[in-house]
N, C-alpha and C positions, 0 to 999 in steps of 0.2 A: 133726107129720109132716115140714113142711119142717125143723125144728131138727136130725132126727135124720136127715136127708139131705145137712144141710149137716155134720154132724160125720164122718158118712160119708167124705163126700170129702173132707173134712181126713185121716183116718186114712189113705184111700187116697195122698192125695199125699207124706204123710210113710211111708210105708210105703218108696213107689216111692226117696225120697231117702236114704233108709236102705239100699235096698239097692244104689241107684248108690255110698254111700258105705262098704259093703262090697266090693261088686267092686271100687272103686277101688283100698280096701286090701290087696287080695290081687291086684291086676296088677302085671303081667304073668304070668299061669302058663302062656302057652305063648311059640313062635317070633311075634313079629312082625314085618311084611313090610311093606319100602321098598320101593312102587314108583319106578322112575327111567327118564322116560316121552324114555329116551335109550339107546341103544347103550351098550358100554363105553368107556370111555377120555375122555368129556366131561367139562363142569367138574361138572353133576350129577352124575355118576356117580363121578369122583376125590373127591368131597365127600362123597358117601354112605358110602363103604365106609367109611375111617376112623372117621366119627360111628357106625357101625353097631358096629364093633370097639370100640369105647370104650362105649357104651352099653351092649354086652352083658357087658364086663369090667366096666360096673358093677350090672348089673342080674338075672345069672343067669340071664339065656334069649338063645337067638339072636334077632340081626336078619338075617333072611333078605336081599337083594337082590334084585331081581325088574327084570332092565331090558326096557320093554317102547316101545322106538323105533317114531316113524313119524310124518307128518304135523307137523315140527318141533314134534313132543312132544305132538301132542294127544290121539291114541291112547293112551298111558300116563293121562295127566291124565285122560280121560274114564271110565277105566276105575276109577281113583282117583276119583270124583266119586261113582260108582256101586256104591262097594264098601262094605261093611258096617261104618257108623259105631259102631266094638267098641273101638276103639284097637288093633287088630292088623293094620288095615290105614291105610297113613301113605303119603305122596309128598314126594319130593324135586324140587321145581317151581323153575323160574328165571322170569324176564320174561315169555317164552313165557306164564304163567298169565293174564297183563294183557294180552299184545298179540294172542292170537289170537282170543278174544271179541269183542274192536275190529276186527280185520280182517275176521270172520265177517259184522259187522254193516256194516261200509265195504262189503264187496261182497256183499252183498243174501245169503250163503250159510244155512243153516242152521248152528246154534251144536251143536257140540260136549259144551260145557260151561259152565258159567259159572261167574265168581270166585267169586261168593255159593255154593258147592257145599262151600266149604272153609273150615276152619278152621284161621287160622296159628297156629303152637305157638313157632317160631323161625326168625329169621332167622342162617345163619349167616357166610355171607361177601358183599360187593359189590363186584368186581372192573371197572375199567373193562376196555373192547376197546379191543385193540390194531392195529390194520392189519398184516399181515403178506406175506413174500413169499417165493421161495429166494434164499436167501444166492448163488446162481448164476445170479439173473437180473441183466437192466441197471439194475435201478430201485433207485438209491443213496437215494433221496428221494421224500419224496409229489408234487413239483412234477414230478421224474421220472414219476410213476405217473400225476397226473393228465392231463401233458402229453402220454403214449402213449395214454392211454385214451381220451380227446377228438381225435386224431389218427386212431385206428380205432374208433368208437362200433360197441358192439355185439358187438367181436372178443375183449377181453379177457374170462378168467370171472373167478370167485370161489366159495368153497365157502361150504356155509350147514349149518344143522340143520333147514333146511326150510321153507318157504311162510309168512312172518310169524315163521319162530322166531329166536330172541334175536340169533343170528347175520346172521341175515338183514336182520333189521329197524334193527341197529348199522352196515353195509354201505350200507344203502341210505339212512340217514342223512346217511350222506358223499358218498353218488352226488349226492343230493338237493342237498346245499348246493353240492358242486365243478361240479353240473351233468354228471356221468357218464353214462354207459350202457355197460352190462355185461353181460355175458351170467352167468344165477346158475344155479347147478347145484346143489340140495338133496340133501343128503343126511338119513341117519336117526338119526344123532347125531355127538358131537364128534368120537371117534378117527375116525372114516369122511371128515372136513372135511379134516383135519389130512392123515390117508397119502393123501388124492386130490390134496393141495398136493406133498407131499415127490413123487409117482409124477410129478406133469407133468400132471394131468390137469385140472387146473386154474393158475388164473396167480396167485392172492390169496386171501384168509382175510383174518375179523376174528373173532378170541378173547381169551381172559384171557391175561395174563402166564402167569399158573400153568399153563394149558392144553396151552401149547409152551414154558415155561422147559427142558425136555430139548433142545428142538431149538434154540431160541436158543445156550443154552451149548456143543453141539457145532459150531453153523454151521453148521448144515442152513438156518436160515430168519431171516431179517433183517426189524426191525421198523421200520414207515417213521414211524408217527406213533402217535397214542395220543387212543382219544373220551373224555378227562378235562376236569376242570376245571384242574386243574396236572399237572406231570410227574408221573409214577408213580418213586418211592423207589428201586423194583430196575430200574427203565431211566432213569435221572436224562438221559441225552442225547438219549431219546427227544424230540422236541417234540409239544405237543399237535397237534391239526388247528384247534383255535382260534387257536392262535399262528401259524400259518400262513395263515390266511385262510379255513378251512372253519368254522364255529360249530357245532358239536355236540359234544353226549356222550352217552352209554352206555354204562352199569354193569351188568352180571352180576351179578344175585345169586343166591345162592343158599337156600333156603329150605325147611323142614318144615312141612308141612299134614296135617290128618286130615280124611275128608269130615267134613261140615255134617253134625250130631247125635248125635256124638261126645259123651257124658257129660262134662259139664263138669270133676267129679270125675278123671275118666282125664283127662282134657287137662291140667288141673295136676300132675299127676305126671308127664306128658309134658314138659314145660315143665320140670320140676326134672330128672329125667333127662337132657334136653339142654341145658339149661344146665352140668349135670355134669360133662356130657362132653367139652362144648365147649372146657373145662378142662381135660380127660385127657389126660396126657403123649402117647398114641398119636396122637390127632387135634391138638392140636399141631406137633407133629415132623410130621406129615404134611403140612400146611399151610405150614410153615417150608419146607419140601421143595420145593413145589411154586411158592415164591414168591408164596402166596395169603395176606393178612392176616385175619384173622380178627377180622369188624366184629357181631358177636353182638348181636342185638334177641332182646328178648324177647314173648311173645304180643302184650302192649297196646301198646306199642312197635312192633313188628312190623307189627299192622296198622292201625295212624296210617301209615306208610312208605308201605305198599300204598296207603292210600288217595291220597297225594298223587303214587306213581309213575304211579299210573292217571289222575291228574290230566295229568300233565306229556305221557306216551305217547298219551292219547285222545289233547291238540289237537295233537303231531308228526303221528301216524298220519294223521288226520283232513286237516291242510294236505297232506299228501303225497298221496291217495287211494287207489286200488285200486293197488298193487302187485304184479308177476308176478316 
């Protein structure tokens, strides 16, 4: 009896993998949907479409785009955490995925979501943030910026993607070190940061190169320093804020996730997919466009990355504390 209970549930578990290893074969047969848990016009959101257009030139089905901003992306993320582990539902997550569980937890909130919800497929770009300003304000220089800001605590803003999101938390890194205080204005994704800075309505922004390379190259916005480790390639006279006497960085990435339970089987054709793509003259040229490099991990790689960014961001977050 137990022999022929125990063959049972061999048949049954090899049944189950056979037929994960048929649906893998036959996926994609419908549209699959990127969520991007940002407005339009951010660096998730300028990253997605491309990778979306290239995946579906190579793979015969649309990738929908689905942006669904708010709470410096955690609305979208949570939404993606809870969505149908089939592979037709995927997110397009930055920083934000590491730092707002941290903050959640730093100030006693309920959680959202959790990293452990996802599963990374690829990494495709990590951009540092840049400090930025209008090319029509007085501030030639960070020593400029930081010397008015500490002059009026409290009076100057900055735009964000929201309450702990990537933007925010890149910002406040540099408050942190030059000893600033600012007034932060969130907004619900990137383009919304960016035209609240060009309209006046704000005084500062920290984004990617790629994010405002439009507005750099016309001279709408002037960038005063850069949270790298060295100068960035496409602003070689930029100076870091290290070399200037603030210690920090902050890299932007950007990244592909499926929630947690996602057939393994589908994951690895995800994984070859956007590695494919990642490839494709379309998302290429788009990337080139955008003055964004294209630094491509792959799943096991990928989340080795996560684990030591969550490493680095807890003990920032952590010495900084509740953050408004």
């Amino acid at each position: 009896m137990i022999r022929i209970t125990w063959i049972k549930l061999v048949l049954s578990i090899c049944t189950i993998i056979i037929s994960f290893v048929v649906v893998a074969q036959t996926y994609p047969e419908r549209p699959i949907t990127i969520i991007v848990p940002f407005t339009p016009g951010g660096v998730s959101d300028i990253t997605a479409r491309p990778l979306a257009a290239s995946m579906s030139s190579n793979i015969g089905q649309p990738i929908v785009i689905e942006n669904k901003g708010g709470a410096g992306g955690a609305i979208g993320m949570a939404a993606a955490a809870k969505a149908k582990p089939d592979g037709y539902n995927l997110v397009m997550a930055l920083p934000s995925m590491i730092t707002i569980p941290i903050s959640d937890r730093i100030s006693g909130r309920p959680s959202t979501f959790q990293l452990n919800q996802f599963k990374p497929i690829s990494r495709l770009t990590a951009d540092p943030t840049v400090l930025a300003v209008r090319a029509d304000s007085s501030w030639k220089t960070l020593a400029d910026f930081v010397r008015d800001v500490r002059a009026k605590p409290g009076s100057i803003s900055y735009s964000s993607s929201g309450l702990y999101g990537t933007t925010h938390v890149a910002m406040e890194i540099l408050a942190h070190e030059a000893n600033l205080k600012m007034v932060h204005v969130p907004y619900s994704g990137g383009g919304l940061q960016i035209n609240a800075l060009l309209a006046g309505h704000v005084d500062a922004t920290m984004q990617t190169p790629g994010a405002i390379a439009g507005q750099i190259s016309s001279g709408k916005l002037r960038v005063l320093a850069s949270m790298s480790k060295d100068r960035i390639a496409s602003l070689p006279d930029i100076p870091t804020a290290t070399e200037l006497g603030f210690k920090g960085e902050f890299y932007l990435w950007t990244g592909l996730f499926a929630p947690i339970g996602t057939p393994e089987p589908i994951i690895n054709r995800l994984r070859a997919f956007v590695k494919e793509a990642s490839n494709h003259h379309l998302f290429k040229n788009a990337m080139t466009g955008l003055n964004t490099p294209i630094h491509f991990l792959d799943s096991e790689d990928f989340a080795r990355f996560i684990i030591e960014d969550t490493k680095r961001l807890d003990t920032v977050l952590t010495s900084m504390g509740e953050i408004k």
